[in-house]
C-alpha positions as CSV (number, residue, x, y, z in Angstrom):
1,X,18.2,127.6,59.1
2,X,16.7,124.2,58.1
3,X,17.9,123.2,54.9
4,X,17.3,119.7,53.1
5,X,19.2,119.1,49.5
6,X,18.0,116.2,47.5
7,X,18.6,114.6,44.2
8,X,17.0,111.7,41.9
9,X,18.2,109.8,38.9
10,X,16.3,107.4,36.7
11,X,18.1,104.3,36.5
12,X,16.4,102.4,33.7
13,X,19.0,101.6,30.8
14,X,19.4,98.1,32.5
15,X,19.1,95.5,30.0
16,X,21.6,92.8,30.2
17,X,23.3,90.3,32.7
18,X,26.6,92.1,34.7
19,X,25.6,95.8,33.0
20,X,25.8,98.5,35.7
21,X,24.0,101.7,36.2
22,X,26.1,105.0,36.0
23,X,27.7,105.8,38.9
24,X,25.9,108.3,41.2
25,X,28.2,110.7,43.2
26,X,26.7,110.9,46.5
27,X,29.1,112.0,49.2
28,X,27.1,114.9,49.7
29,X,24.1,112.5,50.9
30,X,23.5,110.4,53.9
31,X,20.5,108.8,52.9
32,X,20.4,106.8,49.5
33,X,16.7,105.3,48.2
34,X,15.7,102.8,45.5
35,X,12.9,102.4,44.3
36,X,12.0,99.3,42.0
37,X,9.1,99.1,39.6
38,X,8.6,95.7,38.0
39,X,6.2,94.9,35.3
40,X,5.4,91.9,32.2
41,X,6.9,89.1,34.6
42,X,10.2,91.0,35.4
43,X,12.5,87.8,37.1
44,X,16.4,89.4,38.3
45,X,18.5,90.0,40.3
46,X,20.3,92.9,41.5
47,X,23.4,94.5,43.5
48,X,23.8,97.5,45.0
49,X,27.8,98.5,45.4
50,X,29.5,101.1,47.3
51,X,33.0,102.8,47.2
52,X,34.2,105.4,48.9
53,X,37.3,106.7,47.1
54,X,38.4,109.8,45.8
55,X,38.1,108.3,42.1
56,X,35.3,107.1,39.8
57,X,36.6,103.1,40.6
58,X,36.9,100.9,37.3
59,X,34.4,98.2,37.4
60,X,36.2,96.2,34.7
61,X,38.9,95.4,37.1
62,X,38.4,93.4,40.8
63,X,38.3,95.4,43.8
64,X,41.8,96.0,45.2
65,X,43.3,98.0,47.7
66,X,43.5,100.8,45.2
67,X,40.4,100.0,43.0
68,X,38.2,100.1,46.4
69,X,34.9,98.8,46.5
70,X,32.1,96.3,47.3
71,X,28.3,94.9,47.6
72,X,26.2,96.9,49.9
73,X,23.6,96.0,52.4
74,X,19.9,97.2,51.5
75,X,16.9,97.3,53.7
76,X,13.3,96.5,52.4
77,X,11.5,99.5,53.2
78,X,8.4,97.3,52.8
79,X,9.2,94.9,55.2
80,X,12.6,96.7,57.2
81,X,14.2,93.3,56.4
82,X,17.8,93.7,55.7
83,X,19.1,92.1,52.6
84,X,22.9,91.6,53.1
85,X,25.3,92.1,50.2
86,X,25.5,88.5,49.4
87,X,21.7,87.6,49.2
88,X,21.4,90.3,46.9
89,X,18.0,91.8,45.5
90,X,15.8,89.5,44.0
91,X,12.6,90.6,41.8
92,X,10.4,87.8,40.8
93,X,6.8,89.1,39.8
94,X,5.4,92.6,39.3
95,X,5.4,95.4,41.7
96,X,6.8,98.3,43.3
97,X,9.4,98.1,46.3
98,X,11.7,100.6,48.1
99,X,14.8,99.7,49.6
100,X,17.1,102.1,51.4
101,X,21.3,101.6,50.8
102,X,22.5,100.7,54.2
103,X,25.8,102.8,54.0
104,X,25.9,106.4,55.4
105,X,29.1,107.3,53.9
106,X,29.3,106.3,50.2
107,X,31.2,108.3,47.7
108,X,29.6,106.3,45.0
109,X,26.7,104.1,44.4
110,X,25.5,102.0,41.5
111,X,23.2,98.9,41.0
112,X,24.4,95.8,38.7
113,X,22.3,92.7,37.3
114,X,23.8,89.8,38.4
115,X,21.4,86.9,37.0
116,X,19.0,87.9,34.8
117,X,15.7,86.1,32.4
118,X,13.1,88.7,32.2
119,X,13.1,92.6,32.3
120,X,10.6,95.3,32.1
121,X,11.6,97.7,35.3
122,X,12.1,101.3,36.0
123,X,14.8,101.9,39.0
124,X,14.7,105.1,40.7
125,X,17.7,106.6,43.1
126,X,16.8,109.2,45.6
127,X,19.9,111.0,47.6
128,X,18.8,113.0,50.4
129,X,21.0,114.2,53.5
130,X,17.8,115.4,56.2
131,X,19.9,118.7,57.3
């Protein structure tokens, strides 16, 4: 029997340089999407982060071999350009994009504003697993 499970969260409480979304559990999903709608000059940047351990990892402290995670590639689902982990997303005029997380095993996701001037943006996540 064919059988596809999905979830979606609305992301939009982002309002301020280094604040995170909540965590997303999503280890029963292989395929993560975001979707981005900017609007009234929206100018940012942001991360997507991974981890895959058993615990909710605590973002006020560095990554470590016990506090385990890390910047994720996406994939412009626009363009199927890959944006590594270090180039980060970055939105500078209005529009809609969707970008797929690169990483097929992820216990938990979130996005994080890393710089930041203007802001008017609704971020969608999409978990899906295809089975």
């Amino acid at each position: 029997m064919w059988f596809r499970s999905k979830a979606s969260y609305d992301l939009t409480a982002l309002d301020a340089l280094n604040e995170a979304t909540p965590m997303i559990l999503a280890e029963d999903f292989r395929h993560i999407g975001l979707n981005l709608n900017a609007a009234s000059s929206a100018d940012y940047t942001l991360t997507v982060y991974a981890s895959d351990q058993e615990s909710r990892p605590d973002l006020t402290s560095a990554a470590s071999a016990t506090n385990t995670y890390s910047a994720v590639e996406v994939v412009n689902k626009d363009t199927w350009a890959s944006i590594d982990w270090s180039t980060w997303i970055v939105i500078a005029s209005d529009g809609f994009t969707r970008y797929e997380i690169n990483d097929n095993s992820a216990r938990w996701v979130w996005v994080k504003i890393t710089t930041f001037s203007a802001w008017t943006a609704t971020i969608q996540m999409a978990l899906d697993d295809n089975q």
